[in-house]
C-alpha positions in Angstrom: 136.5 192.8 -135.8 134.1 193.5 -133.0 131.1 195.9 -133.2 128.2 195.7 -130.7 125.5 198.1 -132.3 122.1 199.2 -130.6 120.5 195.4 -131.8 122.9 193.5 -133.1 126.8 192.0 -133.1 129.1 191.9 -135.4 131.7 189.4 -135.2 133.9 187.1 -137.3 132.1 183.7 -138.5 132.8 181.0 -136.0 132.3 176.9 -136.6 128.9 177.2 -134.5 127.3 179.1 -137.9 127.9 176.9 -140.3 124.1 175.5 -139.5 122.8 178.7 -139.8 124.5 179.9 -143.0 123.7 177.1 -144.7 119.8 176.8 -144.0 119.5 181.3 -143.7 121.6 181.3 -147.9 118.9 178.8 -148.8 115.8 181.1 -148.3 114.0 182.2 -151.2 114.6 185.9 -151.3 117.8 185.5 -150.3 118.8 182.3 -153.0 117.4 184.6 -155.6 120.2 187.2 -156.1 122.7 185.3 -154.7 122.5 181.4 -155.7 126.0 180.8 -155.7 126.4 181.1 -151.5 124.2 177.7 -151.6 125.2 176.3 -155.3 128.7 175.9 -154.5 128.4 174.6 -150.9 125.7 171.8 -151.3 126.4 170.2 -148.3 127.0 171.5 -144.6 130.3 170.3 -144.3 130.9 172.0 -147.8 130.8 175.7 -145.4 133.5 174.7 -142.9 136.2 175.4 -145.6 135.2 178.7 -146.2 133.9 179.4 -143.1 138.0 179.0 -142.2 138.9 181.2 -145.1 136.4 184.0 -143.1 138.1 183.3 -140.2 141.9 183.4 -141.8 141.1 187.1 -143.1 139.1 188.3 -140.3 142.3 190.1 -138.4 143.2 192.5 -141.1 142.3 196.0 -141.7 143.0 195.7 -145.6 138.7 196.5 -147.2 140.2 195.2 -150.3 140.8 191.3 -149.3 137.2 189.2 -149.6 136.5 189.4 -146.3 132.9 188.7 -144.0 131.3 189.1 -140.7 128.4 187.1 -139.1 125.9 189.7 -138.0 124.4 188.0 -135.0 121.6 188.6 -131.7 123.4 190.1 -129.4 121.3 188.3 -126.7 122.0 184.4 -128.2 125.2 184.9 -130.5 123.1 183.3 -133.1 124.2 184.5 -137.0 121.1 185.5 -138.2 123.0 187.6 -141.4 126.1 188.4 -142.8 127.8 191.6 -143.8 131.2 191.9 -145.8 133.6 194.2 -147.7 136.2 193.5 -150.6 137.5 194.0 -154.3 134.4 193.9 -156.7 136.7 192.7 -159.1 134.9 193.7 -162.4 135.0 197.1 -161.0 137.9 197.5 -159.3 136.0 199.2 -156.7 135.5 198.2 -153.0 131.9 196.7 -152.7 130.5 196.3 -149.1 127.8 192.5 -149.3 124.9 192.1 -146.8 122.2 189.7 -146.6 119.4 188.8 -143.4 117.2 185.8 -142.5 114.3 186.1 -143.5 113.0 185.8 -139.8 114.9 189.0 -138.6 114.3 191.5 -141.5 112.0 194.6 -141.8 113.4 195.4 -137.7 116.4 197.6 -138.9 118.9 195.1 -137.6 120.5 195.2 -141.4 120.6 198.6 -142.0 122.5 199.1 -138.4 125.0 195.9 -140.0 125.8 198.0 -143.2 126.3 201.8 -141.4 128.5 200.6 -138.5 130.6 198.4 -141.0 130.9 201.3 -143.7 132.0 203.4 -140.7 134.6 201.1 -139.5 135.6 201.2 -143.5 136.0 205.0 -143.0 138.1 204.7 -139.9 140.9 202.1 -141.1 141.3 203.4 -144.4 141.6 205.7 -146.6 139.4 205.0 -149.5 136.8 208.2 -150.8 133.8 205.9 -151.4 132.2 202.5 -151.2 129.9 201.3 -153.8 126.9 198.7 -154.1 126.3 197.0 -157.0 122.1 195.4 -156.9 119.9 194.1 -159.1 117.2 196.2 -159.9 114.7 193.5 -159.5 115.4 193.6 -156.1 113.5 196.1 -154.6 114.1 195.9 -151.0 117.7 195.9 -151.2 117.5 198.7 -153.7 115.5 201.1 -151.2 118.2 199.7 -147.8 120.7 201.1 -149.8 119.4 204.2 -149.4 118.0 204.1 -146.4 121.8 203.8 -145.4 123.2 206.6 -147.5 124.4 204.9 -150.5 123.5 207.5 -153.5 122.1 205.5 -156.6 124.9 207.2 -158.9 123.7 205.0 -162.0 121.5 202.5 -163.8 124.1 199.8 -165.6 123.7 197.2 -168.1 126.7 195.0 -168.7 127.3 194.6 -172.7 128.4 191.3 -173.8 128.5 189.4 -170.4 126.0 188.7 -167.5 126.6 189.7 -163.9 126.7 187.1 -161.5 124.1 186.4 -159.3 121.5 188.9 -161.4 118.2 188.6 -162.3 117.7 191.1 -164.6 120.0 192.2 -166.8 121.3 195.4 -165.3 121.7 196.7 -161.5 121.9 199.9 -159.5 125.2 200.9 -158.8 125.3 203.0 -156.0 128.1 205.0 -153.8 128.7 206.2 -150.4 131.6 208.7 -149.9 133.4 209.5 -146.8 132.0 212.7 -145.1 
């Protein structure tokens, strides 16, 4: 996949990001709610392996396989986020992922990420609705959801098991269904 927006790319991972997701997954805001992207890959040759896996499943149309896209400047190429799509598996519900560098949010670049990738979710399948699943603790996720037309649809605490990656113990779960 290939989508040039107003500000930013699109694109599968390539080798070249490995520095960049490694160092960008390590930032505070971003290690907070989702520890695991740095946890399990302590080292940077520790990314190259699933930085392949990223590239293996970037040529299907199938939202329901794991898979992710480096959002990058459209001007240097340089993965400065990531957005993805696949199986929340708890759910069984299709869950679109984001996160930005610190260094490139509050400019809208994100929020472009999320509606063209929902969009090109729209176009190749036929599913009725994405969801997000968020912490509540994090705020600024919480109101970027919105901002790109995910309804909140409920408040969830999960009874006798902790989400991964949460900080408090329940989340927003929100959904965006095909116009």
């Amino acid at each position: 996949m290939y989508i040039k927006t107003e500000n930013i790319v699109i694109r599968a991972f390539a080798k070249k990001d490995i520095k960049n997701l490694y160092t960008i997954v390590r930032e505070t805001a971003i290690y907070r709610f989702m520890p695991d992207w740095a946890d399990e890959f302590p080292t940077l040759q520790d990314y190259e392996p699933l930085i392949d896996w990223f590239i293996k499943q970037q040529d299907t149309i199938d939202i329901s396989i794991g898979r992710r896209y480096a959002v990058a400047s459209p001007d240097t190429d340089d993965m400065i986020g990531m957005v993805g799509i696949g199986l929340e598996e708890t759910l069984n519900e299709i869950e679109v992922a984001y996160f930005m560098s610190e260094n490139n949010r509050k400019k809208g670049y994100m929020k472009e990420a999320i509606i063209a990738l929902v969009e090109w979710c729209f176009q190749v399948s036929d599913i009725k609705y994405l969801i997000l699943t968020i912490d509540c603790a994090n705020t600024p996720s919480n109101k970027l959801a919105e901002k790109c037309g995910f309804h909140l649809f409920e408040k969830r605490m999960p009874i006798g098991h902790k989400q991964p990656n949460m900080e408090s113990d329940s989340y927003y779960y929100y959904r965006k269904y095909r116009i």
